[in-house]
Backbone bond lengths (Angstrom), bond angles and torsions (degrees), N, CA, C in turn:
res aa  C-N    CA-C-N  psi(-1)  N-CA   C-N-CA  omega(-1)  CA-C   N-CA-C  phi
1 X - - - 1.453 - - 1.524 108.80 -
2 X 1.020 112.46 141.61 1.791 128.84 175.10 1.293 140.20 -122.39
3 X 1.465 105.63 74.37 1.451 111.02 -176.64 1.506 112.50 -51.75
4 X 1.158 153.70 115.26 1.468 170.53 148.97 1.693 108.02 -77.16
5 X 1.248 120.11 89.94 1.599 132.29 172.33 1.716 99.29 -59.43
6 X 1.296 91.71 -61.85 1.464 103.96 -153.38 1.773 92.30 -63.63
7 X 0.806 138.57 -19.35 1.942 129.42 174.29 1.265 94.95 -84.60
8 X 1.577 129.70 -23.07 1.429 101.48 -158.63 1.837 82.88 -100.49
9 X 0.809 123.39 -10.34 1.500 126.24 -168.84 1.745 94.17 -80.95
10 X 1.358 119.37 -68.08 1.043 136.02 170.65 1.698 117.59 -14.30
11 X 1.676 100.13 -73.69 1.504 116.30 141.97 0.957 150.94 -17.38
12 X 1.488 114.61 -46.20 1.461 137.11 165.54 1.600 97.67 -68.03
13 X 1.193 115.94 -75.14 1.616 122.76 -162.07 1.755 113.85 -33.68
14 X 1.549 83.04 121.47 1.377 95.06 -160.16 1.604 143.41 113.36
15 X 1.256 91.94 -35.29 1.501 113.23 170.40 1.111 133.21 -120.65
16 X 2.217 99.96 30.74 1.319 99.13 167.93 1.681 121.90 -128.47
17 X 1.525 90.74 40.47 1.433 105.85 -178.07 1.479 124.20 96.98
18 X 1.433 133.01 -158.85 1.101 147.26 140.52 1.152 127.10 -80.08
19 X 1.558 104.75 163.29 1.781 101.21 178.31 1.367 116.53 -70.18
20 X 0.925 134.82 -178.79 1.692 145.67 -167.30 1.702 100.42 -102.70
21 X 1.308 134.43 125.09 1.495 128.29 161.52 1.765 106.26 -78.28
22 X 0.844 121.40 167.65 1.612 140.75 -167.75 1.542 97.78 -156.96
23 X 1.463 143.54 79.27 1.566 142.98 136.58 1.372 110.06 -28.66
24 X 1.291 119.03 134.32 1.542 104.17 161.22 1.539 93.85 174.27
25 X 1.690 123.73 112.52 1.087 157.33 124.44 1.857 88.59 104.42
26 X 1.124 115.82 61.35 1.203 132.39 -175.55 1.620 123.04 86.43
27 X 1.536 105.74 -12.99 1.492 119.07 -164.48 1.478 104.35 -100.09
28 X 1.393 109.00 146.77 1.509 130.63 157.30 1.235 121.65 -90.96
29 X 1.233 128.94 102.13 1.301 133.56 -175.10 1.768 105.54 -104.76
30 X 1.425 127.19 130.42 1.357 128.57 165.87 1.808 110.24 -79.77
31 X 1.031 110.32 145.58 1.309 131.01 165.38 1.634 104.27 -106.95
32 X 0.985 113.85 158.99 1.921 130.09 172.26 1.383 95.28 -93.47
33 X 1.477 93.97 142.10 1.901 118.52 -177.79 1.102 98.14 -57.62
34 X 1.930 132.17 -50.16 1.619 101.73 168.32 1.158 104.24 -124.05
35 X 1.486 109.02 -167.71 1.127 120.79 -154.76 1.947 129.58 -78.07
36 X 0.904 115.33 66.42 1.464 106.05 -173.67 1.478 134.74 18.55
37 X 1.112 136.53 106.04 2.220 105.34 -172.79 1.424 98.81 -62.63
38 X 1.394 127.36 -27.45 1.413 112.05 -176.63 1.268 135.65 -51.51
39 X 1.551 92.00 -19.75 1.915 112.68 174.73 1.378 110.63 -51.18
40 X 1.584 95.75 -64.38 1.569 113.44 175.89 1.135 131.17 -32.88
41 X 1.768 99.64 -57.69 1.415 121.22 -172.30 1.770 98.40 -75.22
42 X 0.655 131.41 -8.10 1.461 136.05 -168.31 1.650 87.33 -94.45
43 X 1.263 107.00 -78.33 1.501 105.93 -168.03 1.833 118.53 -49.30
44 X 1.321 97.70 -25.88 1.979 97.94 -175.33 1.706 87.24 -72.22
45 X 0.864 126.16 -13.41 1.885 112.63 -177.14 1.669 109.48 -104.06
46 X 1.550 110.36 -7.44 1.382 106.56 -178.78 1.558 113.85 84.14
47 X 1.406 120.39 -0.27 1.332 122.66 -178.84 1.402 126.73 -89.06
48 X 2.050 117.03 70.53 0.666 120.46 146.62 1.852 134.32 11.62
49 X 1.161 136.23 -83.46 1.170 149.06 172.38 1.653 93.43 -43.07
50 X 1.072 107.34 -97.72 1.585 121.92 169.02 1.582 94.70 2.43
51 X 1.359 96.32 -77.41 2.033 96.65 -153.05 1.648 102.55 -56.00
52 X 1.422 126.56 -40.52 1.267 142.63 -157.31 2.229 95.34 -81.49
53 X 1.107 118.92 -17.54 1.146 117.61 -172.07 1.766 102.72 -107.57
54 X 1.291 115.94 -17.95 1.506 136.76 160.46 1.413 107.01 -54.25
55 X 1.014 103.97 -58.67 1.505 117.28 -152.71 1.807 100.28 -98.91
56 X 1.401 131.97 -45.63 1.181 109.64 177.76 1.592 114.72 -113.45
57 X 1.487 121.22 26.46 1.475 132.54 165.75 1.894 93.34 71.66
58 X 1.149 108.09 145.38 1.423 124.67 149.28 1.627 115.90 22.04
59 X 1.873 87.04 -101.88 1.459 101.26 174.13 1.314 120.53 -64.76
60 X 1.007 129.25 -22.02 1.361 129.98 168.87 1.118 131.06 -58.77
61 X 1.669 106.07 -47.99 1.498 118.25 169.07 1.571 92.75 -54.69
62 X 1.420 134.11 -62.38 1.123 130.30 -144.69 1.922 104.86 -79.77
63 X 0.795 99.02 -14.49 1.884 97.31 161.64 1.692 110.44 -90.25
64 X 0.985 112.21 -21.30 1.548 122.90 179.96 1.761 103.15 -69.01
65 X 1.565 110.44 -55.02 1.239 115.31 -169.61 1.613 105.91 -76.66
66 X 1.385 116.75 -40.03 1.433 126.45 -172.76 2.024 113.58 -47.62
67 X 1.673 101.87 -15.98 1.668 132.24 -177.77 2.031 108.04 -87.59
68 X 1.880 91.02 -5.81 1.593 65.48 175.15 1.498 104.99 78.00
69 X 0.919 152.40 -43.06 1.867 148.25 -167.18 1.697 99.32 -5.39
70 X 0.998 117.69 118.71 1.540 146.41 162.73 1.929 100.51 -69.23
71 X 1.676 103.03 169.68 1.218 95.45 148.22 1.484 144.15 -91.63
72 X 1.260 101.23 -11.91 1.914 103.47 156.03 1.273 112.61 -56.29
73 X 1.656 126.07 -35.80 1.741 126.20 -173.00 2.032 93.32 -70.48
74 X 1.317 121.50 -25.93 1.096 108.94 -166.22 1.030 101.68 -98.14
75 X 1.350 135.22 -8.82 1.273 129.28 171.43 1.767 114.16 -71.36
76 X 1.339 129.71 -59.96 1.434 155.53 133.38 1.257 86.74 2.05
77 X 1.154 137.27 -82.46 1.321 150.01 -159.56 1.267 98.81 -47.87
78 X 1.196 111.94 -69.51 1.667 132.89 -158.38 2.012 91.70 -57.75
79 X 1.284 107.57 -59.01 1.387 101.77 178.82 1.922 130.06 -55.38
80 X 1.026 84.96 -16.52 1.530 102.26 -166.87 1.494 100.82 -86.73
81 X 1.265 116.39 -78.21 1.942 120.24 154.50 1.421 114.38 -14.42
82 X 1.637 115.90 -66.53 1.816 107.15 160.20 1.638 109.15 -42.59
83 X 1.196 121.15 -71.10 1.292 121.58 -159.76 1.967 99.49 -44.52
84 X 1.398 105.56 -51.14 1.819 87.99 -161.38 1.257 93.35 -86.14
85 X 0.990 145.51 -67.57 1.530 147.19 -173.18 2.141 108.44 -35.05
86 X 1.292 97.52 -43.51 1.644 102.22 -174.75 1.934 109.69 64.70
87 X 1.581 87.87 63.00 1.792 105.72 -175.45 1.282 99.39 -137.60
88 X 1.083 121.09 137.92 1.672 114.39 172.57 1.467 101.77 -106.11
89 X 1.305 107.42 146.34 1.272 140.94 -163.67 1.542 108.88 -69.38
90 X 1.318 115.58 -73.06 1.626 115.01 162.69 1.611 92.94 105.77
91 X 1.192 106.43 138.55 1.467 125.06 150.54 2.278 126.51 -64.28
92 X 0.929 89.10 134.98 1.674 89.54 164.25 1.168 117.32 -63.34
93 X 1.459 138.94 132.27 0.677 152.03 165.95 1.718 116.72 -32.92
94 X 1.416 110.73 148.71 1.736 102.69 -173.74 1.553 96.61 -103.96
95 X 1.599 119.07 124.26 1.051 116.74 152.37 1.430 135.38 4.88
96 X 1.379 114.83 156.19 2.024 103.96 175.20 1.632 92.71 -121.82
97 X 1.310 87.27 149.24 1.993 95.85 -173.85 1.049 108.62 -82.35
98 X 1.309 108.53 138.34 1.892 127.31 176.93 1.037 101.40 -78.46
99 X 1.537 123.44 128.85 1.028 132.59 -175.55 1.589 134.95 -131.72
């Protein structure tokens, strides 16, 4: 069997929309039509920074952060990423009781 990325990638191109806009504190930031795995992989570790530097590159993060972002801006965020991507976000896990 022969998985081939690059045909199915190939394939895709084109037919997976536009990039994503990101507004935020006067700035236009682009997002990628999909979703980075680094997002992912960022988020299964909880690493904030990580996922946010996945998803809006370098400078982006760093015009993103330069805005101050609260946690309501990261919440917004967080909903919006579900909305174009079509990933749900997920809760942290709840602690285990000491017992």
């Amino acid at each position: 069997m022969k998985i081939d990325l690059d045909a199915a990638r190939a394939a895709r191109n084109g037919k997976d929309g536009e990039p994503h806009s990101l507004y935020f504190n006067g700035q236009e930031l682009v997002l990628p039509a999909r979703m980075p795995i680094g997002v992912a992989i960022a988020a299964s570790k909880g690493d904030v920074e990580g996922l946010l530097v996945s998803l809006l590159g370098e400078d982006g993060f760093k015009t993103f952060m330069a805005g101050q972002p609260d946690d309501g801006d990261l919440q917004v965020l967080a909903e919006g990423v579900q909305a174009a991507y079509g990933v749900s976000v997920g809760e942290a896990p709840a602690s285990a009781n000491s017992s």
